[in-house]
C-alpha positions in Angstrom: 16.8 -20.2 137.6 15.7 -19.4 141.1 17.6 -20.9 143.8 14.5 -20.6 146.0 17.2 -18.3 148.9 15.0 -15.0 149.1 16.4 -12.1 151.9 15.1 -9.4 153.6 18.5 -7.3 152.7 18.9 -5.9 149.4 22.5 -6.7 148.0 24.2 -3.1 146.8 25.1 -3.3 142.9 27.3 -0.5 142.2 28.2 0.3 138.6 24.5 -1.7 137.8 23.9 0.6 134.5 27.6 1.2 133.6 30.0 0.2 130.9 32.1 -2.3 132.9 31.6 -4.8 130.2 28.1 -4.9 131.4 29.4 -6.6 134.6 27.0 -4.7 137.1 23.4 -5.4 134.3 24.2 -8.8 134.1 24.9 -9.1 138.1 22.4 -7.7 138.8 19.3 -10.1 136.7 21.3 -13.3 137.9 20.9 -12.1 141.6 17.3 -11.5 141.1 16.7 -14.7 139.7 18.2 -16.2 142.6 15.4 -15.0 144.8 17.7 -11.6 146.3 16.5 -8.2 146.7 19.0 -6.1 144.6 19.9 -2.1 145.0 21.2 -0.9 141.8 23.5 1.7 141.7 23.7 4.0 139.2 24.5 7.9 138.2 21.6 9.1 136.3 17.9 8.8 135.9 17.6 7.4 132.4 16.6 4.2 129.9 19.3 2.0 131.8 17.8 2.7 135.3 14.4 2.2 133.7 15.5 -0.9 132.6 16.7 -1.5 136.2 13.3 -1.2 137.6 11.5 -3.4 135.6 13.7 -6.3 136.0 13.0 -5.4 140.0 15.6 -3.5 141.3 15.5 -1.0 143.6 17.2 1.8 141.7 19.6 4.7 143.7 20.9 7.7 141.5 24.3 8.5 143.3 28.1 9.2 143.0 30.2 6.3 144.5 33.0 9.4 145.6 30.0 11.2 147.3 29.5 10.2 151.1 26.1 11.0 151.4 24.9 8.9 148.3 27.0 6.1 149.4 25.4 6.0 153.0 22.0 6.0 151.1 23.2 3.4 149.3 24.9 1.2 151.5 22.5 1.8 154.7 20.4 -1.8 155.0 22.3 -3.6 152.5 24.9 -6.8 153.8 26.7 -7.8 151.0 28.1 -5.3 148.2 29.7 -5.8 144.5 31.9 -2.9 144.1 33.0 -1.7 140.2 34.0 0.9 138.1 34.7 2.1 135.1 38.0 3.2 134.5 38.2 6.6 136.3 41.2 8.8 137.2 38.6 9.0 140.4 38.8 4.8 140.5 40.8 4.6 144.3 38.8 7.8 145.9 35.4 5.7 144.8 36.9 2.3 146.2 37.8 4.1 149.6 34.7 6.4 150.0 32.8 3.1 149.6 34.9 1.0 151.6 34.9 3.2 154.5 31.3 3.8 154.0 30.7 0.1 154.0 32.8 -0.8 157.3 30.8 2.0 159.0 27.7 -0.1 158.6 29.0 -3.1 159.0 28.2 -5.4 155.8 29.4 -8.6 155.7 31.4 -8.8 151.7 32.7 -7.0 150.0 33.2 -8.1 146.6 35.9 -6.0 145.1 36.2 -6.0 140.6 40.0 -6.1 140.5 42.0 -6.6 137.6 44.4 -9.5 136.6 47.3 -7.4 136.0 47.4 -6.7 140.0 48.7 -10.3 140.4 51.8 -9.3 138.9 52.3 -5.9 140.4 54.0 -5.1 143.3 55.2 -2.0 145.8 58.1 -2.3 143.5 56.6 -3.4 140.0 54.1 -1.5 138.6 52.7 -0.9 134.4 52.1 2.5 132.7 48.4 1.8 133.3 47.3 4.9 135.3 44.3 2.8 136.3 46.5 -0.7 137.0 48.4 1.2 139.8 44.8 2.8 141.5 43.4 -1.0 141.1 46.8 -2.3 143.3 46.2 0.5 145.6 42.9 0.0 146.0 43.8 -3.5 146.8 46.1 -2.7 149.7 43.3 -0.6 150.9 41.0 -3.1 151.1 43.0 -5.2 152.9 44.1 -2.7 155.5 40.6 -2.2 156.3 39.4 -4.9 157.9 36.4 -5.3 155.3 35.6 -9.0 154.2 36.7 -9.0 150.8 36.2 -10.8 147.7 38.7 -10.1 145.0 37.9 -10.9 141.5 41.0 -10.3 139.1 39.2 -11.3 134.7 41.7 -11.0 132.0 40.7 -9.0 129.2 37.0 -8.3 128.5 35.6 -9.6 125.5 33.2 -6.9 125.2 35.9 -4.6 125.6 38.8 -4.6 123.0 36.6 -7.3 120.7 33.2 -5.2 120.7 33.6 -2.1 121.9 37.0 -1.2 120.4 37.6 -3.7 117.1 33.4 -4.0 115.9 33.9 -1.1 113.5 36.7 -2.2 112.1 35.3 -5.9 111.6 32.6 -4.0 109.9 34.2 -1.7 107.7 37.1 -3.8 106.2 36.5 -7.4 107.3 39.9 -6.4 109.7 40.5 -7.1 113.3 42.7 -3.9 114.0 44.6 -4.0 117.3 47.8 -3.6 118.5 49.1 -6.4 120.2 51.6 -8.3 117.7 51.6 -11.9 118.0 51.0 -11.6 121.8 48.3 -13.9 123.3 45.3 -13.4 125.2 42.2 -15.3 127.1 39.7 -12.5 127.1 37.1 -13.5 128.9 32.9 -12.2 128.5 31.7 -9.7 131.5 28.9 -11.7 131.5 30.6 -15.1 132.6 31.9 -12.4 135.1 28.7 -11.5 136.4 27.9 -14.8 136.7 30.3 -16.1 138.9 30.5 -12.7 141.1 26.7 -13.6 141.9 27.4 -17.1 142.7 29.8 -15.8 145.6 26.9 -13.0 146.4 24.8 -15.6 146.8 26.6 -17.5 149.4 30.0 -15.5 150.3 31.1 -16.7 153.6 33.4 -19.6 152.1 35.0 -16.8 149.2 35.9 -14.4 151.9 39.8 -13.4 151.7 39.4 -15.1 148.3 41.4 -13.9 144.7 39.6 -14.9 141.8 42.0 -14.8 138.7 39.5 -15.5 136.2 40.3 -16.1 132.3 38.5 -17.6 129.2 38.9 -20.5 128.0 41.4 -20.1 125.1 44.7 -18.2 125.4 45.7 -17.2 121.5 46.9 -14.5 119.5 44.8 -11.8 117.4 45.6 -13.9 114.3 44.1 -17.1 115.5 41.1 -15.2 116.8 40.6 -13.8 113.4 40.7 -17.6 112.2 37.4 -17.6 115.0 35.5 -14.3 113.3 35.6 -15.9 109.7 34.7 -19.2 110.8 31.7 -17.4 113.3 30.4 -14.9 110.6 31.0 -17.1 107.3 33.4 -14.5 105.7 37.0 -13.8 105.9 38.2 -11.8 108.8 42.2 -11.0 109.2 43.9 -9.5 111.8 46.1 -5.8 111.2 48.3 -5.4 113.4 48.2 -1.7 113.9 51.1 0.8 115.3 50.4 1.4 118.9 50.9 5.5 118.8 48.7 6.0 115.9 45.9 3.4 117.6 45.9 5.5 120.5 45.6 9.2 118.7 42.3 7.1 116.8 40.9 6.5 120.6 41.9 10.2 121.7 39.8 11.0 118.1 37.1 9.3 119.0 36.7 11.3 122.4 38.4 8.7 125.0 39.6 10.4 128.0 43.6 10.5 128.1 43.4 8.3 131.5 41.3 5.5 129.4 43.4 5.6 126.4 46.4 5.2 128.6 45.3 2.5 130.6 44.1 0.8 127.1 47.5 1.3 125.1 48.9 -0.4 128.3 47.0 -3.4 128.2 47.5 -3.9 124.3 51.8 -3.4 125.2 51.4 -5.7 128.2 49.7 -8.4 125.5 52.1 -8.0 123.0 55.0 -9.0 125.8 53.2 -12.1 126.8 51.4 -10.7 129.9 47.9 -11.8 129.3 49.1 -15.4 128.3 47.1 -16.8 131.1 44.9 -19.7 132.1 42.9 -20.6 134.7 39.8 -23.4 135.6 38.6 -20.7 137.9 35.4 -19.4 136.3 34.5 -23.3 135.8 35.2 -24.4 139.5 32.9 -21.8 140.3 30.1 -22.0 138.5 29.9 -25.0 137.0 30.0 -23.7 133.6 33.2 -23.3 131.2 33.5 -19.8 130.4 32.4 -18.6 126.8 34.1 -19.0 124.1 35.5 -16.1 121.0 33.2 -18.4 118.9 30.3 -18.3 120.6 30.7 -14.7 121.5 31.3 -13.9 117.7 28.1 -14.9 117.0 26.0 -13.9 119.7 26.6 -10.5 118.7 26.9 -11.1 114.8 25.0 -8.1 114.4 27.2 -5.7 115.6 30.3 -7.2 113.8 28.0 -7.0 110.1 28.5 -4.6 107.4 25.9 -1.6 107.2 24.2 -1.2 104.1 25.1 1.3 102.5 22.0 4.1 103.5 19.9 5.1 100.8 20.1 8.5 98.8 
């Protein structure tokens, strides 16, 4: 739905064809159907850029750790959503933008955080390689100056519960993950998206703002596997898989060591009890309640059926 607020400055969409859960895609149609120019971000000419164009971006093929593409990038634009992959290169990005983007002045700075940060500190940190460069990119931001937006999601659903567990939902009618009896309120990127382009769309009263923003359930793998067989109509359990021998199947399947670090983190920190968190956040936002394992189940059905078997 368009809001009927159309400006003459593009807002920057960094990340807008990457795998951030989809985070910078979805940003970037909700801000066009608000009425805002968007400039999308993104490291190659290919389908996803394509893609880009059509919906009406304005499409820029750069490096966010590369001065000169971040000065093209930047260079017009007042308000920018900053994300990332995970990337051993995750706090030189955040400060080659950030200094890029006080340079010209913009006026937010929405920063894609993580949740973990709210319990780190210059004395507490995880074994996530990429939790510590999201605290110190934090700090950074806030010693520069810049007015920044910080938005901290739990656990993406399109992460561990697509991305990572599909195959095995697929093969085996298993939900194989190793978090123990640990609870979680994974949230969609999408929801995400959403409510980083509600504060895009209007960010003076966010400014200096944390967003901690969660799903609305907080279970364990077991009662979400209750939510897969009731969602796809068959029975779905939940394995709960040694930790080492998970991570040597991501290393297999071609993860760099800095993801599958970061990843066997987050599945430790759930197992403790970390990620047993709630807030109304996404709701007071938006005015939506965030999406539920249910509904995301089924929305992507497809990818959670069994192949057929192919044909000889």
């Amino acid at each position: 739905m368009t809001t009927g607020h159309h400006h003459d400055t593009p807002i920057l969409v960094t990340g807008a064809a990457g795998a951030v859960g989809g985070i910078g895609r979805n940003l970037t149609e909700f801000l066009l159907a608000r009425g805002h120019k968007v400039r999308a971000l993104v490291r190659r000419e290919d389908e996803r850029a394509a893609a880009l164009r059509r919906l009406g971006a304005e499409v820029i093929v750069g490096d966010l750790t590369d001065l000169a593409s971040m000065h093209r990038a930047i260079e017009g634009c007042r308000r920018i959503y900053f994300g990332m992959s995970v990337s051993a290169a995750y706090l030189e990005a955040t400060i080659n933008t950030a200094a890029v983007a006080r340079h010209h002045g913009v006026e937010a700075f929405v920063n894609m955080s993580q949740m973990t940060v709210s319990q780190m500190s210059i004395r507490e940190t995880t074994d996530s390689p990429q939790h510590k460069l999201h605290w110190l990119a934090e700090q950074a931001l806030c010693w520069s100056g810049l007015p920044v937006v910080t938005i901290r999601p739990t656990v993406f659903l399109e992460g561990f519960f697509l991305t990572l567990a599909a195959a095995g939902v697929r093969a085996s009618d298993v939900l194989a993950l190793p978090m123990g009896a640990g609870r979680t309120s994974p949230i969609s990127a999408v929801d995400v998206a959403r409510a980083v382009a509600v504060i895009l769309d209007d960010p003076a009263p966010h400014i200096g703002q944390i967003y901690d923003l969660t799903g609305p359930d907080s279970a364990d793998l077991y009662h979400y596997a209750h939510v897969f067989s009731d969602a796809l109509g068959r029975p779905i359990h939940y394995r709960d898989v040694p930790l080492q021998a998970w991570s040597e199947g991501l290393r297999t399947m071609g993860f760099p060591d800095h993801v599958v670090r970061h990843l066997s983190a987050m599945t430790e920190l759930t197992r403790q009890g970390r990620y047993d968190r709630m807030t109304d956040t996404m709701f007071k936002l938006t005015g939506q309640a965030p999406t539920t394992m249910r509904d995301f189940v089924k929305r992507h059905a497809a990818a959670f059926r069994p192949r057929e078997p192919a044909q000889s």
